[in-house]
N, C-alpha and C positions, 0 to 999 in steps of 0.2 A: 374470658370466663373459664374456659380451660384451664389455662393458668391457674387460674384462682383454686380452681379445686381439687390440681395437682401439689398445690402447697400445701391445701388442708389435708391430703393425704400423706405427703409425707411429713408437715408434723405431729400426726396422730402415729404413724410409725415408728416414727422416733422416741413419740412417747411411752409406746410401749413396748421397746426393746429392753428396758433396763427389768420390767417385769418379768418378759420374756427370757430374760437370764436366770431370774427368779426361781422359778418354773424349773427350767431345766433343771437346777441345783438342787429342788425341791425330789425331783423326781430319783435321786439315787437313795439306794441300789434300784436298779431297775435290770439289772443281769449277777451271776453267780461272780462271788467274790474271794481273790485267790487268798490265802493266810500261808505265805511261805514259812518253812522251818530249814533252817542251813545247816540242818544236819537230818541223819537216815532215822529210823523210827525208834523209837525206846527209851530216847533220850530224854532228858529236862522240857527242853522246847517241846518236844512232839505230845510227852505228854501231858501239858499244859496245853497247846495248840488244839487236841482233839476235842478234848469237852468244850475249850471255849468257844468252835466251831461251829458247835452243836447248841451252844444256847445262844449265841449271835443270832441263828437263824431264827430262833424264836420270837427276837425282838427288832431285827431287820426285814424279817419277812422274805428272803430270799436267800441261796445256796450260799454255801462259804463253805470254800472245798480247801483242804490241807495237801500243800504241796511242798514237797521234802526235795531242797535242794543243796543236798551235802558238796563237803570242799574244801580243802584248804582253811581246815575248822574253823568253818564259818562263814568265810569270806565271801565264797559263793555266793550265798544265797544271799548274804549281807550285801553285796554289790548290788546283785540281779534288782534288788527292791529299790534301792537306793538309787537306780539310773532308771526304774519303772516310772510309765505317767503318772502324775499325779491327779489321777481321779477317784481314786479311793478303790479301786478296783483291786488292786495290790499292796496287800500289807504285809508283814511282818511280824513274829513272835521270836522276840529277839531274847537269847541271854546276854550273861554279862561280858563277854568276850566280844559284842559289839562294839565296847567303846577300848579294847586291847588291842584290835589287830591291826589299825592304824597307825598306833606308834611302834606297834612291832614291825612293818613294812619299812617304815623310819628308820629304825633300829639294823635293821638286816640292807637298809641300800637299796630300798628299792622305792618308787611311787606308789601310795596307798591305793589298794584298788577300790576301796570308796574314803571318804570324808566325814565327818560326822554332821558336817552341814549341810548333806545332803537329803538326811532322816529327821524326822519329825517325831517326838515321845509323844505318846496317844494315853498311856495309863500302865502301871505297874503292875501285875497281876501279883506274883508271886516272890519273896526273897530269903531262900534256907541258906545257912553254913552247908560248904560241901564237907563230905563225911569222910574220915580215913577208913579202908575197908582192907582185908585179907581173907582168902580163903580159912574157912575152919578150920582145916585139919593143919595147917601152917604151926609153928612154935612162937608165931608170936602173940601172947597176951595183952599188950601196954605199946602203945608208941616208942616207950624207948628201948622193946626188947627190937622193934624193928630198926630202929636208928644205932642202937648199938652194932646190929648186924652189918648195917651200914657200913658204920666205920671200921669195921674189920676186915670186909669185902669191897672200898670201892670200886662201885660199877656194877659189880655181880646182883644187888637187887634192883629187879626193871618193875614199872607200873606203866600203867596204859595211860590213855588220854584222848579225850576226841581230836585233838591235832596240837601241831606250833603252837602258842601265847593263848590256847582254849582258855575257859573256865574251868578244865579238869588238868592242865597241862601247867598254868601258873600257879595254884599256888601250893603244886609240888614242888615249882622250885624256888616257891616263896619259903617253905619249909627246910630246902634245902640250907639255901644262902642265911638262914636263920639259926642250923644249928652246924654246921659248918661238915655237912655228909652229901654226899655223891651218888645218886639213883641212876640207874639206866633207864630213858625214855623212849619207850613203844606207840608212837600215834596211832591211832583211829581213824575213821573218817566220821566216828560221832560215839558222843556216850554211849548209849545200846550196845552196840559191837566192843565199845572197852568193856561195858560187863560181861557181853559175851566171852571174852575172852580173859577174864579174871575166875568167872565162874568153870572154864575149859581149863584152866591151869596153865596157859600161857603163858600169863606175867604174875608177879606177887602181889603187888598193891595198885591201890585206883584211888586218887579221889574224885569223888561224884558225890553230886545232889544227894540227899536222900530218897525224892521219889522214884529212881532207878532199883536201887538195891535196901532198900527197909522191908520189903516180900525175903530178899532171899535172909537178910539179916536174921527174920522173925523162924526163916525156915530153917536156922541153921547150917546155911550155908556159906554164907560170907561172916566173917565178925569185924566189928565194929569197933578201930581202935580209940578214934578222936573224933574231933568236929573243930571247924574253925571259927566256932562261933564263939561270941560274947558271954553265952551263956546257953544251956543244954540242950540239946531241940526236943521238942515236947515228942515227938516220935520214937526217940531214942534218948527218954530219961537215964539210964544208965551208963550213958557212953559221955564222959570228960570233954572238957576240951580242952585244947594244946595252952590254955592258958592254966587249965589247970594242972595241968605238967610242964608247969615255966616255959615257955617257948611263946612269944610274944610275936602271934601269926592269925589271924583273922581273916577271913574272905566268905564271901557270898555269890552265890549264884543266884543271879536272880533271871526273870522271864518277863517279857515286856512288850507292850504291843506298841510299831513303829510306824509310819507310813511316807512314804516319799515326801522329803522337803517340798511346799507350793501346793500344798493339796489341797482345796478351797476348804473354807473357814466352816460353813452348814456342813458341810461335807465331815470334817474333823469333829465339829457340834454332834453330829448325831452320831457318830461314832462313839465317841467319849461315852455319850446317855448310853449307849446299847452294851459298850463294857461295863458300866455302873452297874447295869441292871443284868447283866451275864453273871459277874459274880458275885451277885445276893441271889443269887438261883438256886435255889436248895440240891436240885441235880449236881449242881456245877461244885457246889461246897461240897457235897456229899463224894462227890467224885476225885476232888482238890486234896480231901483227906484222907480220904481212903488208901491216896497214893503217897500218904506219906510228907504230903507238900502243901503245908499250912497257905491260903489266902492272904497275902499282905500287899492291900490295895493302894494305890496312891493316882489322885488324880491329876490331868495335864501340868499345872502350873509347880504342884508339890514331887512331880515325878520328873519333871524340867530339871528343877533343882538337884535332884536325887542324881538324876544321869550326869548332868555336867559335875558335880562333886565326884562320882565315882570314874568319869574319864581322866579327870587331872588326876587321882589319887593311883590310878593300874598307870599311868601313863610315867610316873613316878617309878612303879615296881616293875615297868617293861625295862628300861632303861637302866634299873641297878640288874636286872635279868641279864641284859646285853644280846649279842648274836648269839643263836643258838648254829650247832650244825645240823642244817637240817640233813636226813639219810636219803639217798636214792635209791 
């Protein structure tokens, strides 16, 4: 008889482990959740990261704290998430130099310090042309009074960059190898500090996002030569793009939320619904645009696509890039 109702206990146990799994899964967030940024504060990521931290919490119900792990533009922090558990505990708000600095690791000889199979796309927040920018008081008007300067000096004009193969660092020298002129390259450890130091008079030129520099744009402090967009950013209606000064160069920053490959599937599920519903949040829009950085949403299955199209595409422009020297 013992027996007997040692069996019926443990198949009622059994039965309800799978529920019991259930439950747990059901149960997250159930403590504060990290939203890493692989670079220092001011930048594209960061300020995208901040508000969306902010309206997470509204529809997770629990803290989601912004943590800025600059590096080796980007890589850092891009690692740090990518070897995190995956419990949903640690995410990422990746730009577009996530799916660059792996084949740039390639490129230069060395083992990527993360994989892209290691990261999982969660949703698309955001995707501007980055913006040509120079201080005001500079003589240059047009991208090509800058390019001609170029080629009269090369070398002598430097721009910043938030590091190596960034998203502020290619596709300067996508414009480079496009028109066949030679810039001096000053890294960063993140956008922020490249404006800081564009606005200080350090370097001549930067390209950044727009939501960095469209304040100092408006203030008259930086001007705005170009954009690498397809067509004009609604921020900066009067500023060309390099297409419309023959130069056939296009690129996008975009900002993206990632989370360690293997993160369970509920887990991923309600994530996704709490960014859906992050950015139809009048806060968040109102905030998105204010900085200059139009909303351009795309969910898991459409932002899949989107990433892996624009990894083979930089992976493409890392390679006709080649080795850089990096400075010590």
């Amino acid at each position: 008889m013992p027996s007997l109702r040692l069996s019926r206990f443990l198949i009622t146990a059994l039965a309800l482990l799978p529920m019991s799994a259930v439950f747990a899964q059901e149960a997250w967030p159930s403590r504060p959740i990290s939203l890493v940024v692989a670079f220092p504060p001011g930048g594209v990521a960061d300020l995208t990261a901040r508000p969306m931290a902010f309206a997470l919490e509204k529809f997770l119900k629990q803290k989601v704290v912004v943590e800025n792990r600059p590096g080796a533009g980007g890589g850092v922090g891009n690692a740090y998430v990518a070897r995190a558990k995956p419990d949903g505990y640690t995410l990422l708000m990746a730009l577009s130099s996530v799916t660059i600095l792996p084949e740039a690791d390639r490129v230069n000889g060395r083992a990527p310090a993360y994989t892209l199979d290691q990261l999982t796309p969660i949703a698309l927040v955001s995707a501007d042309p980055t913006v040509l920018v120079v201080r005001a008081e500079t003589p240059y008007r047009s991208v090509r009074d800058l390019l001609d300067a170029a080629r009269a000096n090369p070398g002598k004009i430097n721009y910043a960059s938030s590091g190596y193969y960034s998203a502020l660092h290619t596709p300067m020298e996508m414009l480079s190898l496009a028109t066949g002129t030679k810039m001096f390259h000053i890294p960063y450890q993140g956008g922020g500090p490249a404006v800081t130091a564009i606005l200080g008079g350090q370097v001549d030129a930067l390209a950044s996002g727009p939501g960095p520099v469209v304040q100092h744009i408006k203030a008259g402090k930086l001007r705005a030569l170009a954009s690498w967009g397809d067509k004009r950013h609604p921020a900066l209606p009067d500023v060309p793009t390099l297409k419309e000064s023959g130069i056939d160069n296009e690129f996008y920053i975009w900002a993206g939320m990632l989370a360690p490959a293997g993160t369970p599937e509920p887990i991923v599920r309600t994530l996704r619904d709490a960014v859906r519903q992050a950015v139809a949040d009048p806060q968040f829009r109102q905030t998105m645009e204010g900085a200059g950085q139009p909303i351009q949403y795309l969910d898991q299955a459409e932002f899949r696509t989107f990433f892996d199209r624009d990894a083979k595409k930089m992976a493409d422009v890392v390679r006709q890039i080649g080795k850089v020297e990096e400075k010590k």
